[in-house]
C-alpha positions as CSV (number, residue, x, y, z in Angstrom):
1,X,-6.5,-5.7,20.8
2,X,-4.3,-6.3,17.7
3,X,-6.1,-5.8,13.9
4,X,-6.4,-9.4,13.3
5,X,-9.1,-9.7,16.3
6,X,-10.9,-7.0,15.2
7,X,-12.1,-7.7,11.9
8,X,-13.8,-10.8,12.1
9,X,-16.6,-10.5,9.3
10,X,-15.9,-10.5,5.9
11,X,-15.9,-7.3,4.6
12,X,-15.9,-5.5,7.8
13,X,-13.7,-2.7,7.9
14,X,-11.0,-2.0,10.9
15,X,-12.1,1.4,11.4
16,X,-9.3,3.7,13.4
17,X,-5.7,2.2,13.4
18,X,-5.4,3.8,17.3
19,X,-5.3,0.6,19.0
20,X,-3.2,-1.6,16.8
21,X,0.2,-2.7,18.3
22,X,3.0,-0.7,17.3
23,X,5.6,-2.7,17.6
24,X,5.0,-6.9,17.0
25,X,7.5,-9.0,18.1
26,X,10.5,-9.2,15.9
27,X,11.1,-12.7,13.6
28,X,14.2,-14.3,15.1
29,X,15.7,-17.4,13.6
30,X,17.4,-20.3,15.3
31,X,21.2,-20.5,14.8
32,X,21.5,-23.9,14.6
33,X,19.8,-23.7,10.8
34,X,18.8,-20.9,8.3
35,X,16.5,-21.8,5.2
36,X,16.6,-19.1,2.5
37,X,14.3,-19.6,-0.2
38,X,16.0,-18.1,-3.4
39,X,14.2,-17.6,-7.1
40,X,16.4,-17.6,-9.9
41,X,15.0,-16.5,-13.4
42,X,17.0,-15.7,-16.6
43,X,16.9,-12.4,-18.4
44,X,13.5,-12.7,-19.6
45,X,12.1,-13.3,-15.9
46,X,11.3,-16.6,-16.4
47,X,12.3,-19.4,-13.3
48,X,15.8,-21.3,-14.3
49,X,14.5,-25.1,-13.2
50,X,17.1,-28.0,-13.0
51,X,19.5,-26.5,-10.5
52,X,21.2,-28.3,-7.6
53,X,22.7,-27.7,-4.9
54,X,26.7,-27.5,-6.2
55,X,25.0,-24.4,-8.3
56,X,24.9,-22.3,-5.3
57,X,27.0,-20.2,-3.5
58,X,26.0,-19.0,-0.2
59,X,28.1,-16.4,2.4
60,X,27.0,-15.1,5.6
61,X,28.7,-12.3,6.7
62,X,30.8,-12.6,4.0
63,X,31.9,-16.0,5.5
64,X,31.1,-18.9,3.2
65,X,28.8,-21.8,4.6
66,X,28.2,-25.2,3.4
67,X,24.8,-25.9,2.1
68,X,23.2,-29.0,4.2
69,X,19.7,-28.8,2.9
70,X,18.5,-28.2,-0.7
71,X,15.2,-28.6,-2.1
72,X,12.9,-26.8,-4.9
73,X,10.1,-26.1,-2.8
74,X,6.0,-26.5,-4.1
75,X,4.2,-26.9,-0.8
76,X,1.5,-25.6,0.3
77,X,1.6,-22.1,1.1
78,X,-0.1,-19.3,3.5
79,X,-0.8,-16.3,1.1
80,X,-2.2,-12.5,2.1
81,X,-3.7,-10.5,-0.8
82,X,-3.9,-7.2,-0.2
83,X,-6.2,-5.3,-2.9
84,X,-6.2,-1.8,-3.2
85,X,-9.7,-0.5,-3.7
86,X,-9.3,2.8,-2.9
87,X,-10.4,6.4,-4.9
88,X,-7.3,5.8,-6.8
89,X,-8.4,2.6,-8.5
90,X,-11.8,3.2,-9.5
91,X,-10.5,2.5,-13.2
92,X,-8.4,-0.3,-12.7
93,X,-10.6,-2.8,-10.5
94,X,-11.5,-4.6,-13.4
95,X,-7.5,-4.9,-14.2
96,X,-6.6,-6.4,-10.2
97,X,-9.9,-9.4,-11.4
98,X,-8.2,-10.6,-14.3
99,X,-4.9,-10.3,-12.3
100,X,-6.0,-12.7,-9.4
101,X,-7.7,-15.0,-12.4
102,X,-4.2,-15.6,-13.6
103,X,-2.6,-15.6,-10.1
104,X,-4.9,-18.3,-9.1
105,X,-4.4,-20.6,-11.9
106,X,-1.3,-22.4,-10.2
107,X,-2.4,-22.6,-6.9
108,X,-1.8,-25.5,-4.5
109,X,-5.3,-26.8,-3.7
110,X,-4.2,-26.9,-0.4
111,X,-3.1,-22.9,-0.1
112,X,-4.7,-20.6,2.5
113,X,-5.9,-17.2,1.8
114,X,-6.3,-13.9,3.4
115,X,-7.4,-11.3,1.3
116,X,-7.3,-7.4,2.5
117,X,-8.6,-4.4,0.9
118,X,-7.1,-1.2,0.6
119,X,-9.3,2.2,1.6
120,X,-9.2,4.7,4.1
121,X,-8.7,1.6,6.4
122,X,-8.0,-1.6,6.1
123,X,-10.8,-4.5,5.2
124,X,-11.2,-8.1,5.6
125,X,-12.5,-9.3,2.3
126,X,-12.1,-13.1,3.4
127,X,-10.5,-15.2,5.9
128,X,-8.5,-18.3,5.8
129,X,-12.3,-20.4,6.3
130,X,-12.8,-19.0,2.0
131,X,-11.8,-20.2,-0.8
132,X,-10.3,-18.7,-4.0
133,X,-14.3,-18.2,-5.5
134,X,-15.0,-16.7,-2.3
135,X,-12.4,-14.2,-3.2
136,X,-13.1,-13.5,-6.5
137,X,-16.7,-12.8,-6.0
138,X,-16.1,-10.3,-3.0
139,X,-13.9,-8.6,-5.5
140,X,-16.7,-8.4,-8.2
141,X,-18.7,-7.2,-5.9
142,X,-16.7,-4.3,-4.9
143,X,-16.9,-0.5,-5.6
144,X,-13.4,1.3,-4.9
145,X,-14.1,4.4,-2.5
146,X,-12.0,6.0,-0.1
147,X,-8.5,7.4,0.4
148,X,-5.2,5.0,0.4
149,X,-4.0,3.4,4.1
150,X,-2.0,0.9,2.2
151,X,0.5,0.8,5.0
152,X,-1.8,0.0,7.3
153,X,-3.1,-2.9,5.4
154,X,0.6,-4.3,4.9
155,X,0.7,-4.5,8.5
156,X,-2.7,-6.0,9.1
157,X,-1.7,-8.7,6.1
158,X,1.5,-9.2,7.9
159,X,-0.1,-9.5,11.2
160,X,-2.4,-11.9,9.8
161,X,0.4,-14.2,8.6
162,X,2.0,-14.4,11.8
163,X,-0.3,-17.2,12.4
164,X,-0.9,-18.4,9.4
165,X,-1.0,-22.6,8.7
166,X,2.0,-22.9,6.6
167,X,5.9,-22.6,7.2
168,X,5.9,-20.5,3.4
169,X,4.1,-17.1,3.6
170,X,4.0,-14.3,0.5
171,X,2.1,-11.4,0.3
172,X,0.6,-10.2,-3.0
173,X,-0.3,-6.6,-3.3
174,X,-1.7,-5.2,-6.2
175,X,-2.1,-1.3,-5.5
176,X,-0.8,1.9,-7.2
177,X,1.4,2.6,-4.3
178,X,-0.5,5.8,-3.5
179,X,-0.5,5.9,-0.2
180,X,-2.4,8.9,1.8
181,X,-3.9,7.4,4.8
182,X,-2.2,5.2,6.8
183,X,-0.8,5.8,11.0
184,X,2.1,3.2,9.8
185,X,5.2,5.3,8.1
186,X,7.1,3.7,5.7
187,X,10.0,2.9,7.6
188,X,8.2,1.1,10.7
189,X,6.6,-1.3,7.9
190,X,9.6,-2.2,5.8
191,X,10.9,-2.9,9.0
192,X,8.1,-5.3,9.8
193,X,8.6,-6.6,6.4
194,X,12.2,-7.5,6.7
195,X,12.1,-8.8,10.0
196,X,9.1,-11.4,9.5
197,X,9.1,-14.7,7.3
198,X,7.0,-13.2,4.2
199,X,8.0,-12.8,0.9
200,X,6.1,-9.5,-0.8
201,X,5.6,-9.3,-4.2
202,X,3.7,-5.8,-6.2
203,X,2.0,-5.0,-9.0
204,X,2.0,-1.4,-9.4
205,X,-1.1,-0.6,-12.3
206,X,-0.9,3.0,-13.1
207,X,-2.4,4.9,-16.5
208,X,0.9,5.5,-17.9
209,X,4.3,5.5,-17.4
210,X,5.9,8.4,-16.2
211,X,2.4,10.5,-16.2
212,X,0.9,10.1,-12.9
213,X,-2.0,12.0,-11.7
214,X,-0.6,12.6,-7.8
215,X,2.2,12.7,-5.4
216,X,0.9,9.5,-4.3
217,X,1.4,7.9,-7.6
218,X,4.9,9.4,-8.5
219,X,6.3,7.7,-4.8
220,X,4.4,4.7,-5.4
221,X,7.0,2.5,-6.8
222,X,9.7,3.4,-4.0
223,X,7.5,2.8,-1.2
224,X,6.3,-0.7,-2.6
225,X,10.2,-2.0,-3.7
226,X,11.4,-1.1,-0.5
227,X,8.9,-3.1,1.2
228,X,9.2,-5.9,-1.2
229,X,12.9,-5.8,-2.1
230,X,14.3,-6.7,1.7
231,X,11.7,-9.4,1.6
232,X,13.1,-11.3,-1.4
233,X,10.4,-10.4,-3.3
234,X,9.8,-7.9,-6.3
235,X,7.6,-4.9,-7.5
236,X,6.6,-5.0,-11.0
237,X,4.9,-1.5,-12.4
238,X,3.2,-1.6,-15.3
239,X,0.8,0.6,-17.9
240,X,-2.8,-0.1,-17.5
241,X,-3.0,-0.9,-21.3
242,X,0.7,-3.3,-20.7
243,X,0.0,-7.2,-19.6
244,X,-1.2,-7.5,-16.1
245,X,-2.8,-10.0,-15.8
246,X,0.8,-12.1,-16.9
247,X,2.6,-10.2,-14.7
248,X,0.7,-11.9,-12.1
249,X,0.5,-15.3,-13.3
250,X,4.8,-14.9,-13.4
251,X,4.9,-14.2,-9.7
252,X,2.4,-17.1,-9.5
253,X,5.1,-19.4,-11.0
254,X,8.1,-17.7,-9.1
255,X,6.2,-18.8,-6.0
256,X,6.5,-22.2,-7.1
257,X,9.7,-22.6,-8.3
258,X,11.8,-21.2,-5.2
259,X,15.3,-22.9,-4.3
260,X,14.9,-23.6,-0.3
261,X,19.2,-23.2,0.7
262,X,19.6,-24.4,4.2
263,X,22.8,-24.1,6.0
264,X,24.1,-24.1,10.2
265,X,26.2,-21.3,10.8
266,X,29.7,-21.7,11.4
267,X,29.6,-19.4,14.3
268,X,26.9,-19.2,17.4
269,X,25.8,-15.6,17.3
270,X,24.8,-13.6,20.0
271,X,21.1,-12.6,20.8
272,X,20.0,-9.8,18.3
273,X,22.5,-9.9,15.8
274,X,21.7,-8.9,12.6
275,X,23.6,-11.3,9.7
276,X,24.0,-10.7,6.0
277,X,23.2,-13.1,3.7
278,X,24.5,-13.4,0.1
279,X,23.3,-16.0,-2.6
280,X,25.6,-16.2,-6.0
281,X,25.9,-19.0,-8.4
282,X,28.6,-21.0,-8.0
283,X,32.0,-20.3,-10.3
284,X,32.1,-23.8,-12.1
285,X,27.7,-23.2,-12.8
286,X,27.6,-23.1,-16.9
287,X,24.5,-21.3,-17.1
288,X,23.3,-18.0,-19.1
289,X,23.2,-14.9,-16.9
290,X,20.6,-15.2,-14.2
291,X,18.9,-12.9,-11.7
292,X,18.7,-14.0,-7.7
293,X,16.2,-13.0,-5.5
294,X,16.2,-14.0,-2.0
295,X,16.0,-12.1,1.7
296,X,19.8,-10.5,2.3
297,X,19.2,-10.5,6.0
298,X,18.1,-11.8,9.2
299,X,18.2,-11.6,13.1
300,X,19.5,-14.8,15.4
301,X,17.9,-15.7,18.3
C-alpha cells in the first residue's frame, strides 16, 4: 500500500516507511512535444517579465530545436508543502508561519494544496479537500517534536503529486535540511525528483550562518540543492534574524512568472533515453545579465 493511501486524516502520521514503494514509476515524456517551464530573474532575483519567444534559445542534446509553443504561464497549480516540524525547529516554527503568510499572498484561488510535516515520519497536515486557512491553523497549532525523516516526506509529497489536479506541480519545503531519520537515501530521492514533473523549491532557516549546531545542519544545504537544483527549482538558506518571510513570497512570484518553451524533437528517440536540455537567451536579446532556471533533463517515452 503506497504512503498516500495510508495517511488519510489530517494530521495522522505514516508511522514505519516499511511498506512504501521503493521504486515509483519513472516520468517519461512524449517525443512528439517537450514543455520546459524556465524562470528568468535579473541579478537581484527578481522575474525578468516582457520576454518572447525570439528571446530564447533552446538545445537538446546540444542540437538546437525550434520553439513551437511559448507562453508565460499563471494557471492554476497543484502545490505540496512540506514543513519541517521536527526537534530541530522548535525555534523557528514561528519563522515557517510568517513564511507561508507571504507565500500565500499570490496564490491562484484555484490552487490545490497538500501540506506534509516533517518528524520522525512523515504527516498529513491537510489534503487537497483544505484550504490555505486550513493550513495555516494546523500549523499554529503545532508543536515541533521528533527526529528529521525529511526524505521520506519528499517522497510522500512527491507521491502525492503524482495525482495531483493540475498539469503544474512545485513543492515547497521549508526545513533546515537536517536530516536523521528517513529509509529514503539521498540519491534514490533526487532521483525521484528529477525524474517526476515537480519543480522544488527550499528555504533553509538556520540560526546562523556558518555556525550550525549538528551534522545534520552543516549537510543541510547540499542535500536540499541537489534535490531542488535538477528540478529547476532553487534552495535559498538564510539566518533566522535575515528576511524569511520575503524569501518566500519571491518563490511565490517565480511560480508565477515561469516561461512555458515547448518544442518537437527533431529526432524520435528510443525508449529510455535520457536528453539534455539547455535554455540560453538568444544572441540578438538586449537585456542586462539574467539567471535561468529550468529542468536540464528528461527521459522519452
Amino acid at each position: 500500500m503506497e504512503a498516500s493511501e495510508r495517511a488519510t486524516d489530517t494530521g495522522r502520521p505514516l508511522g514505519s516507511t516499511n511498506h512504501l514503494k521503493l521504486r515509483p514509476e519513472r516520468l517519461r515524456v512524449d517525443v512528439d512535444v517537450v514543455l520546459v517551464p524556465v524562470v528568468v530573474t535579473d541579478t537581484l532575483n527578481r522575474p525578468v517579465t516582457g520576454l518572447t519567444k525570439d528571446s530564447f534559445e533552446l538545445l537538446d542534446d546540444g542540437e538546437k530545436q525550434k520553439i513551437h509553443f511559448f507562453s508565460l504561464d499563471d494557471d492554476a497549480l497543484s502545490m505540496a508543502l512540506v514543513l519541517d516540524i521536527s526537534n530541530s525547529m522548535v525555534n523557528r516554527v514561528s519563522v515557517e508561519r510568517e513564511a507561508l503568510e507571504k507565500f500565500f499572498q499570490n496564490a491562484n484561488p484555484e490552487d490545490e494544496y497538500f501540506a506534509v510535516g516533517v518528524s520522525s515520519s512523515p504527516l498529513l497536515l491537510a489534503d487537497s479537500a483544505q484550504g490555505i486557512g486550513d493550513i495555516q491553523s494546523q500549523l499554529a497549532l503545532v508543536q515541533p517534536a521528533g527526529y528529521t525523516a525529511l526524505l521520506d516526506s519528499i517522497y510522500f509529497a512527491l507521491n502525492k503529486l503524482r495525482s495531483a489536479r493540475y498539469a503544474r506541480r512545485a513543492i515547497l519545503i521549508i526545513s533546515d535540511g537536517g536530516e536523521n531519520d528517513s529509509r529514503f537515501n539521498f540519491r534514490e530521492i533526487k532521483a525521484l525528483a528529477e525524474e517526476s514533473d515537480v519543480t522544488v523549491y527550499a528555504i533553509r532557516p538556520v540560526d546562523a550562518l556558518p555556525v550550525f549546531r549538528t551534522i545534520e545542519e552543516k549537510l543541510g544545504n547540499r542535500l536540499l540543492s541537489g534535490i531542488t537544483d535538477v528540478t529547476g527549482g532553487r534552495t535559498v538558506s538564510l539566518g533566522y534574524s535575515d528576511n524569511i518571510a520575503g524569501a518566500a513570497a519571491a518563490i511565490s512570484t517565480e511560480l508565477r512568472n515561469q516561461y512555458v518553451l515547448g518544442y518537437h524533437p527533431t529526432e524520435r528517440s528510443h525508449t529510455g533515453k535520457s536528453h539534455r536540455i539547455k535554455v540560453r537567451m538568444a544572441k540578438s536579446t538586449d537585456s542586462v545579465a539574467v539567471h535561468l532556471q529550468y529542468r536540464k533533463q528528461y527521459s522519452s517515452r
